[in-house]
C-alpha positions in Angstrom: 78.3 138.8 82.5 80.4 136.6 84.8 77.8 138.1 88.0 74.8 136.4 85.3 76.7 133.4 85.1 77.1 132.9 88.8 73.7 133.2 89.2 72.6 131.6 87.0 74.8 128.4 88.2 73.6 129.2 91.4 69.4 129.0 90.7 70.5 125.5 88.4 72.4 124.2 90.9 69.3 124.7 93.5 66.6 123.8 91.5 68.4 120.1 90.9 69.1 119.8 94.6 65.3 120.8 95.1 63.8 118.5 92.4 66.3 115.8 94.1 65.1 116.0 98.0 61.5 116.7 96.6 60.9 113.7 94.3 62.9 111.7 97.6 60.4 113.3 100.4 56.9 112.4 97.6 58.1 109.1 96.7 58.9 108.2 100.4 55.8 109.8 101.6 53.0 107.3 99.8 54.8 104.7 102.6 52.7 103.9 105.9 54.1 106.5 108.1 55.2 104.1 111.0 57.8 102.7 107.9 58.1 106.0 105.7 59.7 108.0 108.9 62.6 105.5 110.1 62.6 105.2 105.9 63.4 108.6 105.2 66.0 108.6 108.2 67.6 105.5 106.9 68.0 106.8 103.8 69.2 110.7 105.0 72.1 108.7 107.0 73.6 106.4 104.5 72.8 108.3 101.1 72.3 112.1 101.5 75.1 112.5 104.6 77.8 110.8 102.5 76.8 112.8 99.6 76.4 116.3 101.4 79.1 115.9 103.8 76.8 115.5 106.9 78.8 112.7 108.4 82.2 114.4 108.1 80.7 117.7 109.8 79.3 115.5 112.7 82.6 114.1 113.2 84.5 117.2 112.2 82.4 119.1 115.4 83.0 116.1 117.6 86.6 116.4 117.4 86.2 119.7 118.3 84.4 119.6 121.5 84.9 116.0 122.4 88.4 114.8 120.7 88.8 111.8 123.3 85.4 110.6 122.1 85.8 106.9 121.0 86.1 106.2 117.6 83.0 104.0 117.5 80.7 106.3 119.0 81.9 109.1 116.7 81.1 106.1 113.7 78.0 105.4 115.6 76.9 109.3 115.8 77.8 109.7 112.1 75.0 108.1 111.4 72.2 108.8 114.2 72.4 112.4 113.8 71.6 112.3 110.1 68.7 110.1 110.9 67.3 111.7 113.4 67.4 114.9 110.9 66.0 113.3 108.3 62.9 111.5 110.3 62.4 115.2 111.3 62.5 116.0 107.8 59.8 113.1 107.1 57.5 114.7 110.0 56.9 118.0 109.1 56.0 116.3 105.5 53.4 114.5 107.5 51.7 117.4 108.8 48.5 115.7 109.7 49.6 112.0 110.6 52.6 113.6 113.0 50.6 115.9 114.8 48.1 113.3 115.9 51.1 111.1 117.3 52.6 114.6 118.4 49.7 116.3 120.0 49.4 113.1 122.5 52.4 113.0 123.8 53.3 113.0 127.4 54.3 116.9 129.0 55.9 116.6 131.5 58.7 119.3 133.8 58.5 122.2 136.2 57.9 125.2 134.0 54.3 123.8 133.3 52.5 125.7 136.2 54.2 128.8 135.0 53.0 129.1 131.5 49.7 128.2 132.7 49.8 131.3 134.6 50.8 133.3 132.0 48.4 132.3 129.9 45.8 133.2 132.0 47.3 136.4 132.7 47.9 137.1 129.1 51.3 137.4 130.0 53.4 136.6 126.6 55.7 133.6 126.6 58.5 132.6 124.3 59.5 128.8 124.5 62.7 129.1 123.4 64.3 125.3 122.3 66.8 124.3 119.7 67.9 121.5 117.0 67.2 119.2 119.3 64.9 115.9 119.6 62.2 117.1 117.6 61.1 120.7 118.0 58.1 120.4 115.8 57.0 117.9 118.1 57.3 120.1 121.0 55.4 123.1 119.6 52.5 120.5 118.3 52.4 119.7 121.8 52.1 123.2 123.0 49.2 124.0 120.9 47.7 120.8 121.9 48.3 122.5 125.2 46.1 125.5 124.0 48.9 127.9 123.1 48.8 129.6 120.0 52.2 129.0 118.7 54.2 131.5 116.8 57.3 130.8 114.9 60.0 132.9 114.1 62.3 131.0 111.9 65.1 131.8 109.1 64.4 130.9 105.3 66.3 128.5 103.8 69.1 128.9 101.1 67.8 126.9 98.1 64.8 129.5 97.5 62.7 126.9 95.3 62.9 124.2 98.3 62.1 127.0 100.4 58.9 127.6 99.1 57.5 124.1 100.2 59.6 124.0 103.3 57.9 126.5 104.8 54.3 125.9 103.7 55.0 122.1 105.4 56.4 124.3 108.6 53.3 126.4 108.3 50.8 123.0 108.5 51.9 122.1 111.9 50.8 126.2 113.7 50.4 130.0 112.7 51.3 132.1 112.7 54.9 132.4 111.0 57.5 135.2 111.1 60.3 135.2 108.9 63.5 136.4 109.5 64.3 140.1 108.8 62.6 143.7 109.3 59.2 142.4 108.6 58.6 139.6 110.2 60.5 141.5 113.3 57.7 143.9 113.3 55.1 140.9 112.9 56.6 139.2 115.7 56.4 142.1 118.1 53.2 143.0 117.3 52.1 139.5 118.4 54.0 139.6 121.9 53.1 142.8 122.7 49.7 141.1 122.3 50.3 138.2 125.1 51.3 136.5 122.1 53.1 133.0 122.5 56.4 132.3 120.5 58.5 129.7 119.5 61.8 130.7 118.9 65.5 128.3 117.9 68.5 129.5 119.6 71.5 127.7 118.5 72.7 128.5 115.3 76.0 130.4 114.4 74.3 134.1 113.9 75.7 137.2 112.7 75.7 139.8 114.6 75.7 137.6 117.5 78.4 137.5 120.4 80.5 134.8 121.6 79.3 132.9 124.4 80.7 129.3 125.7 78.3 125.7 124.4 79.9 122.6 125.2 83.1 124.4 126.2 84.2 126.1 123.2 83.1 129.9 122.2 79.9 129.9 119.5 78.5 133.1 118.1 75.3 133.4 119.5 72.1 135.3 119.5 70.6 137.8 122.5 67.5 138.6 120.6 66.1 135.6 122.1 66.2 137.5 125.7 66.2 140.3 124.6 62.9 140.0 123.0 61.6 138.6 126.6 62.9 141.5 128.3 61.1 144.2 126.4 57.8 142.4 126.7 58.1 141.2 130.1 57.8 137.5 128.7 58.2 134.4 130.3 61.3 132.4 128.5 60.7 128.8 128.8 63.0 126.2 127.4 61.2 123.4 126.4 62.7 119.8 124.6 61.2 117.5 122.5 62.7 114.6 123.2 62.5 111.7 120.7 61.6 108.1 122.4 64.2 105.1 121.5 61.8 103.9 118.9 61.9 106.9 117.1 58.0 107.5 116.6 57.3 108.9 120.0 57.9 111.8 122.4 58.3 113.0 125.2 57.7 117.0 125.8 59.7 118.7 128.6 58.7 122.2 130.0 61.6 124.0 132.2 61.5 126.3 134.5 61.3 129.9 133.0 64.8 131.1 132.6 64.9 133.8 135.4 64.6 138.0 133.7 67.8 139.8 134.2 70.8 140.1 131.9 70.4 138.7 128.4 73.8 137.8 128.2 73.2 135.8 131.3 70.1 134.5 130.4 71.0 133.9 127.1 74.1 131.5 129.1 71.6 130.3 130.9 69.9 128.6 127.8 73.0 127.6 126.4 74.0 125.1 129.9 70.3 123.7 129.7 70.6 122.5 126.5 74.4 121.4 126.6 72.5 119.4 129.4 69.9 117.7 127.2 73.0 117.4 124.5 74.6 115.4 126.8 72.2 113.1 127.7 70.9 112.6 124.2 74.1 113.4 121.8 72.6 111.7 118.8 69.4 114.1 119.2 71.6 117.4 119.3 71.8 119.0 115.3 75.8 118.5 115.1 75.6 119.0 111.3 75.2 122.2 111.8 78.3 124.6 111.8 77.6 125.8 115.4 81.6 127.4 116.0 82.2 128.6 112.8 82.8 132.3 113.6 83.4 131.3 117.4 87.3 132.6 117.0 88.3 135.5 114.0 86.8 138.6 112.9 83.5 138.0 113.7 83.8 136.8 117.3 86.1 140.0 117.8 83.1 142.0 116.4 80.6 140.1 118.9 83.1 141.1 121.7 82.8 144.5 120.8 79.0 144.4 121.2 79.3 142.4 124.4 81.9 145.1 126.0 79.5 147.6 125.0 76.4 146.0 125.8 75.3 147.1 122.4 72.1 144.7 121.1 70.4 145.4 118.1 67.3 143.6 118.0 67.0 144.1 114.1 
C-alpha cells in the first residue's frame, strides 16, 4: 500500500509539473519566434531556475570547479545558463521556424573534408557533441549538410512530458534510438549500415568510469568510442555555437578524434569540449549534475572497469 502511495505521488506530482511547462511552452509559442525564443529564456532564468533550483546548481558546480570565480560572474552565469536552456527548450518547440534559421547557418572547422569522405565512402560517422550551445542546431545543420542524422538519446523522467519531448526531438531528424537494449540494437543496426549518429557525451552515467572535465573526476561514458571502434566510424566533435544575439549559429566540425584507446579518445573529447566550455561558459549545461558520482562508490566501481578494461556496451 505505502509502494501505491509512492507512486501514485510520484505520476501526480509529474503530470502537474508537465501540465505546468506545457501550458508555459503553448502559451509562449503563439509569440513571433524572433520574441517567443529570448521570451521563453527570460522566463526559464528568472521564474523556473529559482523555482527548480537551476541557479543554485549552476553556482553550486562553479564552486566546484572554479571557486575563485568572481562573485558577479557566478550571479551573471546564474542566469545565462538557464536562458540559454530554456531558448533551447523554445527551439525544438519550433520545429519548422528553427530549422530554417538552423539549416542556414555558417559550417565552418577542419573535420569538414573528413566526413565528406566518409560519406562518400559509406564509412559511418558519429558526431559526438554535448549540452553545449545548441546541439539541435548543430544536427539541423548536418542534415542540411546531407547527413542522415541519427539520435541516440535518454528519456526523460516525467514520463507524460516525455511523450511530447520526444515527438518535438523527433521533428528536427530520424531516426531516433532510445536508451536501453532496443534502441542499442536499433542503433547498431544503422552504423553497421554507414549510418550517421548523433550522440551527447557529458552526462554523469552509470556504469561509466571516472575520467577528469574541467579538472575534477566525472563519471563518464566509453560507449561513445567504443561504438566508433567496432564500426570503424569516424568520431567527430562538432559545436553548435550560439551567436551573441541568441537567434543565430555558428556550426563547428573538428577534426575526427584519432581511433585507438576509448579511454583516450573518450579524454580526448572531454579536453575539446572543456575548450569550447571555456570560451563560452554560459553555453556549457552547468545545471546538470556532471560530478555527482565523480568520488564514492560509484567512481570506485568505474575504476574497477577502467583497471580491467572491462566495457559493456549495453
Amino acid at each position: 500500500m505505502h509502494e501505491n502511495k509512492d507512486t501514485l505521488r510520484q505520476r501526480t506530482s509529474e503530470y502537474l509539473v508537465n501540465l505546468s511547462l506545457r501550458t508555459l511552452i503553448v502559451s509562449v509559442g503563439f509569440m513571433p519566434y524572433r520574441w517567443r525564443i529570448p521570451a521563453l529564456g527570460w522566463i526559464t532564468a528568472r521564474i523556473v531556475s529559482p523555482l527548480a533550483g537551476y541557479a543554485e546548481r549552476v553556482r553550486e558546480n562553479l564552486a566546484l570547479i572554479m571557486p575563485d570565480l568572481p562573485e558577479r560572474e557566478v550571479r551573471s552565469l546564474m542566469r545565462a545558463v538557464p536562458d540559454n536552456a530554456g531558448r533551447n527548450m523554445m527551439e525544438m518547440y519550433s520545429a519548422a521556424e528553427f530549422s530554417n534559421r538552423a539549416r542556414h547557418a555558417p559550417v565552418s572547422g577542419p573535420g569538414l573534408p573528413d566526413i565528406n569522405q566518409a560519406r562518400a565512402e559509406g564509412r559511418p560517422i558519429i558526431f559526438v557533441t554535448g549540452h553545449f550551445g545548441s546541439f539541435n542546431a548543430a544536427r539541423v545543420a548536418m542534415v542540411q549538410q546531407g547527413f542522415k542524422m541519427g539520435v541516440f538519446y535518454r528519456p526523460l523522467r516525467n514520463r507524460y512530458f516525455n511523450v511530447h519531448y520526444t515527438k518535438a526531438m523527433g521533428a528536427l531528424s530520424q531516426p531516433m534510438f532510445e536508451q536501453g537494449r532496443r534502441g542499442m540494437v536499433q542503433m547498431t543496426k544503422h552504423l553497421r549500415a554507414g549510418g550517421v549518429l548523433a550522440i551527447l557525451n557529458d552526462l554523469n552515467v552509470p556504469g561509466g568510469v571516472p575520467l577528469d572535465f574541467l579538472g575534477r573526476p566525472a563519471l563518464t561514458s566509453l560507449v561513445t568510442a567504443e561504438l566508433a571502434l567496432k564500426f570503424d566510424a569516424l568520431l567527430v566533435p562538432v559545436w553548435g555555437i550560439r551567436r551573441p544575439n541568441g537567434l543565430d549559429f555558428d556550426i563547428h566540425v573538428e577534426a575526427p578524434i584519432p581511433s585507438g584507446d576509448p579511454i583516450e579518445m573518450t579524454r580526448d573529447f572531454n579536453a575539446r569540449l572543456e575548450a569550447r566550455v571555456l570560451q563560452h561558459m554560459d553555453q556549457w549545461f552547468w545545471i546538470h549534475r556532471r560530478w555527482k558520482d565523480g568520488t564514492g562508490q560509484a567512481a570506485e566501481k568505474g575504476a574497477a572497469r577502467l583497471a580491467a578494461q572491462v566495457w559493456d556496451l549495453e
